[in-house]
N, C-alpha and C positions, 0 to 999 in steps of 0.2 A: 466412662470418659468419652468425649466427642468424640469424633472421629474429624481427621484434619482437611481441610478445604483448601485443594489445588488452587496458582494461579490458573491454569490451566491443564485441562485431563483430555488429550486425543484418545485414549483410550476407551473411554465410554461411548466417542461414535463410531470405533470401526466394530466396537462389538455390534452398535445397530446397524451395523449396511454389511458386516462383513461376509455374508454367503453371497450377493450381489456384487461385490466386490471382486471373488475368488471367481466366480461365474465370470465376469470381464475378461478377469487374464486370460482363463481356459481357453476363452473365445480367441485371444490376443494369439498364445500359442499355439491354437490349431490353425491360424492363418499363417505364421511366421511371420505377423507385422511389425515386428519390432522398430523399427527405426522410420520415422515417417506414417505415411500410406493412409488406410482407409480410417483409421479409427480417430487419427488427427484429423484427418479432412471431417470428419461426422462432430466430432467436439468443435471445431474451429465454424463449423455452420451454426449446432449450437449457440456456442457461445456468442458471436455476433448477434444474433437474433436477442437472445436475453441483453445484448447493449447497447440493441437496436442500432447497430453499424453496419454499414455493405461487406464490411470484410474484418475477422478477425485471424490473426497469424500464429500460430504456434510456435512457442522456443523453449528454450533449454532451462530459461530462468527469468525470472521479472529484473535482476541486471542487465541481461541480454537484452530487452525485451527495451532498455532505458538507450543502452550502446546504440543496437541496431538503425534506434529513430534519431540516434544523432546521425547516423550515417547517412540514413536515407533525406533528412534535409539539409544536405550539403554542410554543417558546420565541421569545423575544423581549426587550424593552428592559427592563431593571435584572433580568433574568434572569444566572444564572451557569451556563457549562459546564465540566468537569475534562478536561482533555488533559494528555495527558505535554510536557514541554517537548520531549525529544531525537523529535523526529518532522517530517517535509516542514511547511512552513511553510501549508498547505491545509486541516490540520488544523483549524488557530487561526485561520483564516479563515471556518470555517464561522457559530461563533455569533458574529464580528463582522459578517458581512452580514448578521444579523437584529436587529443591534443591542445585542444580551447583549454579555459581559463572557468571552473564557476565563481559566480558572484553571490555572497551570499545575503540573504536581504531577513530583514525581521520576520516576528508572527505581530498576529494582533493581539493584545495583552486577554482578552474574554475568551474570544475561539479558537486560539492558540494556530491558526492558519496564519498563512503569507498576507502580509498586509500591502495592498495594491500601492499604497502610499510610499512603501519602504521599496516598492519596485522602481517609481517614479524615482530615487533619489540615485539608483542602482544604474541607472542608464548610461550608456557610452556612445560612442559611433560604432564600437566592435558590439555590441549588443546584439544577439542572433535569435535569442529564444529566451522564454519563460518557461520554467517547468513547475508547474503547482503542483504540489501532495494535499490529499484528500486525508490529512492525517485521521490517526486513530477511525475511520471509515466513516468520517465527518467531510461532505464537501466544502472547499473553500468558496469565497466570492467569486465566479465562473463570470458573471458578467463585468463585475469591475475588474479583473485581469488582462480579461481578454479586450476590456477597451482599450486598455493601457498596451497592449501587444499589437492591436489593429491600429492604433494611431501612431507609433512608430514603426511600422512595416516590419516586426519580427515574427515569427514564428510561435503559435501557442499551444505546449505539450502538459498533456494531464499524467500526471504517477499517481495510478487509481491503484496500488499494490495492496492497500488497505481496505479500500470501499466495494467490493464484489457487488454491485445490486444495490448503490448508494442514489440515490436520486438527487438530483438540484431544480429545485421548482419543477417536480414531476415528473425529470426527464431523467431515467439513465446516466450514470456519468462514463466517461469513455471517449463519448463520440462529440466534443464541444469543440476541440482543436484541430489539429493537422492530425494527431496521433496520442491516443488513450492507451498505458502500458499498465498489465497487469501482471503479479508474480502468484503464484500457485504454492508459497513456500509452505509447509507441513500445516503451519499454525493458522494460517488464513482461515478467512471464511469460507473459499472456495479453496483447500489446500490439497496438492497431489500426497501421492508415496512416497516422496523427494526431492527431485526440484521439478518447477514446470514455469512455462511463463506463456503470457500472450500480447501483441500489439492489436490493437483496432482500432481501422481507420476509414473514412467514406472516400477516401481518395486512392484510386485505380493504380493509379504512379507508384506512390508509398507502398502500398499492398504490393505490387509485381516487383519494388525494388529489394523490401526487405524480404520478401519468399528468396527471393535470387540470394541473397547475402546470407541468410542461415544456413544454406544448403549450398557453403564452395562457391558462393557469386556463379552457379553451372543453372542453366537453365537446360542446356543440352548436356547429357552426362559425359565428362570427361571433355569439356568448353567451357574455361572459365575468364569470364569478361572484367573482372576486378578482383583485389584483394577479399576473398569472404572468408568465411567463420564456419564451423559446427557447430551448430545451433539449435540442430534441431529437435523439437518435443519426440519423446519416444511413446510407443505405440501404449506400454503398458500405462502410462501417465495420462495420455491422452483419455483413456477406454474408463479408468478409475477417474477422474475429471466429469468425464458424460454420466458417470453412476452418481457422483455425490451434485453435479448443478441439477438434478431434478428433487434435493432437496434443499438447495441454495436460500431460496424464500422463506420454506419453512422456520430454515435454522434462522436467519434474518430476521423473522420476525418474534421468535422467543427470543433473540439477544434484545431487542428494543422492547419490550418487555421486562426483562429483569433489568434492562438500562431506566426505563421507568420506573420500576420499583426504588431502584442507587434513589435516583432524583428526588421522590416524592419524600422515600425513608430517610434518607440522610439530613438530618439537621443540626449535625456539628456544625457549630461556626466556625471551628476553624478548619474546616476542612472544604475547598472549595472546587467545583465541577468545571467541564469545558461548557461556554455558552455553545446553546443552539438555537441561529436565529430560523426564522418559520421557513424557509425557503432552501433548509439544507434538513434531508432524511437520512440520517446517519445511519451506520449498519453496524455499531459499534462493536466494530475489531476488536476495541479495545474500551476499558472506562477507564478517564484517567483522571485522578485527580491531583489537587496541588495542597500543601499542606505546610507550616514555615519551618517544621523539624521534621524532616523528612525522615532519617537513621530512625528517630525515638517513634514516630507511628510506624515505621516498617517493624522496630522489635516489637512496640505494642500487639501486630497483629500476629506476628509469629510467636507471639506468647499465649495467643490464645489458638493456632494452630490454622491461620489463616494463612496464605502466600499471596504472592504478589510480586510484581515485577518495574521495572525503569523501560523510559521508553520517552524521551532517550537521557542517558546521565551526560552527555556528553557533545555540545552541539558542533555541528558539522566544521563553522570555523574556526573553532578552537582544536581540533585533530591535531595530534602531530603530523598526520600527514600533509596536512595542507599549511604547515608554518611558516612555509616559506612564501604564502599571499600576504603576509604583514596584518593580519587580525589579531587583535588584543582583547583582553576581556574587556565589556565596556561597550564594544561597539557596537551590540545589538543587546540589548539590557532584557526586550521581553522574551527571545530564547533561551537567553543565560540564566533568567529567573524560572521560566521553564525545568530548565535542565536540571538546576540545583532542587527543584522541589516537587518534581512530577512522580506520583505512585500509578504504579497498573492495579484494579483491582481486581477481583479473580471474574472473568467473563467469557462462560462459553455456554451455547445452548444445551448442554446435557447438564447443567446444574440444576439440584432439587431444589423446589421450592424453600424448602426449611433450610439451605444453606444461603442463601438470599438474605434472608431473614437475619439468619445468624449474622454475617456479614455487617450489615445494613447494624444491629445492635452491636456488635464489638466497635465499628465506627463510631458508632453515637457518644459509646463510653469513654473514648478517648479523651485526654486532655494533654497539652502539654507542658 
């Protein structure tokens, strides 16, 4: 009998880094860096450089990482921010911990990203910021956003939590707006121990603001000049962070890889891919596909011992938590169709060739 195919298996990368790994800490523990210090400053140089930014920041989590940049550009109460509804629910978290309002705006029905147009209908005078998600490690339209964010004087923030090393017309994403927020959660492509996160930004302000606010708003220890947070990335996250972005590319590039295999092998009609137009290098976090009986190809594949995951069941303005904005079903139709019919298929770089394969054939067989 086969053996069964994970949506996804961390466990077969920390077997391969894990003596570079356990070597990190040691290092970590014979300094007592734990909180802060040298190994976060050594990752945060890093890392900037791979997102080609002046400045990347260390935090506690790619939440944080979304909170802090709401903090550091001023928005705040009867403020409004524009997110896509089909995105991690983190998103729309951000301008509700500074009190704002998010707005939630469509995808485009192909590339399942923010559709620039559904920004344009989104607009108020309380209007403060955009935040685009790079979903599944796919960049969005970067240029038509940001026109639409520089022609009305707001603010344009990237949630790159997906895209680690995602290019848009050959640049890095991160560094297109005021502030690029990235999370480090387990599953990423760049994922810590636990939680981890980072902001990065070319502007000096934002950089010295949000250092100041993850660390007690104290720039002088035991001086503190506003309401701040504990925030800060720890040493051992940091140290394992620097061990696994010098295989960051590698692994990026066998996920696009067997993301070209899904493409080329898949020829169910009924089963259909996200576009990718020429100008977005995706890192695919994730493969997702859409399908019109979603339950019946999830049991199809777990009958033949394949997994798979949602991503997401559930779009952001329909939450309970957010019921009280007055969103019905209805009123963003390419999310909602999203939601209702999006599958993850199994996608990490330590999957063998022949489970590819396998995959790519139990698709094919499907019918529904």
């Amino acid at each position: 009998m086969e053996n069964n195919i994970p949506f996804f298996d961390l466990s077969r990368q920390h077997e391969n880094i894990k003596e570079a790994v356990f070597a990190a800490l040691h290092t970590v523990c014979g300094q007592t860096a734990f909180s802060g210090g040298p190994f976060v400053d050594a990752f945060e140089k890093d890392f900037s450089s791979t997102c080609k930014t002046k400045h990347a920041i260390g935090v506690n989590s790619g939440t944080s990482a979304l909170h802090l940049t709401m903090l550091a550009l001023g928005i705040g109460k009867d403020d409004e921010v524009i997110i896509p509804a089909n995105t991690f629910i983190a998103t729309a978290w951000a301008p509700s911990y500074v009190e704002a309002t998010p707005v939630f705006a469509d995808c485009r029905p192909d590339t399942w990203n923010i559709d620039p147009l559904s920004i344009e209908g989104k607009l108020t005078a309380r209007t403060k910021a955009v935040i685009g998600v790079h979903l599944y490690g796919q960049p969005f339209d970067i240029d038509a956003v940001k026109s639409v964010c520089a022609k009305h004087g707001i603010f344009f923030v990237e949630d790159c939590a997906q895209a680690h090393g995602a290019q848009y017309k050959g640049i890095p994403v991160g560094g297109f707006g005021e502030i690029g927020c990235f999370s480090f959660y387990p599953g990423k492509n760049l994922g810590a121990y636990g939680e981890g996160g980072a902001v990065v930004t070319n502007n000096e302000a934002y950089d010295t603001h949000i250092r100041k606010l993850r660390n007690h708003a104290s720039q002088v220890r035991y001086y503190h000049d506003e309401l701040g947070f504990n925030m800060r990335m720890d040493g051992f996250q940091a140290a394992i962070l620097s061990v696994k972005l010098k295989f960051l590319q590698t692994w990026n590039t066998t996920r696009k890889k067997i993301a070209a295999r899904y493409r080329e092998g898949i020829t169910n009609h009924t089963i259909t891919v996200q576009y990718q137009p020429e100008w977005a290098e995706s890192v695919y976090h994730l493969f997702v596909v859409t399908t019109a009986d979603r339950e019946g190809f999830i049991e199809y594949l777990k009958s033949h011992g394949i997994g798979s995951g949602l991503h997401y069941p559930v779009p952001c303005h329909l939450q309970k938590a957010y019921r009280d904005l007055g969103y019905k079903e209805g009123d963003l139709p390419n999310a909602e169709y999203l939601a209702k019919h999006c599958v993850s298929l199994p996608m990490f770089p330590e999957m063998e060739e022949h489970e590819v394969s396998r995959v790519i054939d139990v698709v094919n067989t499907y019918s529904k």
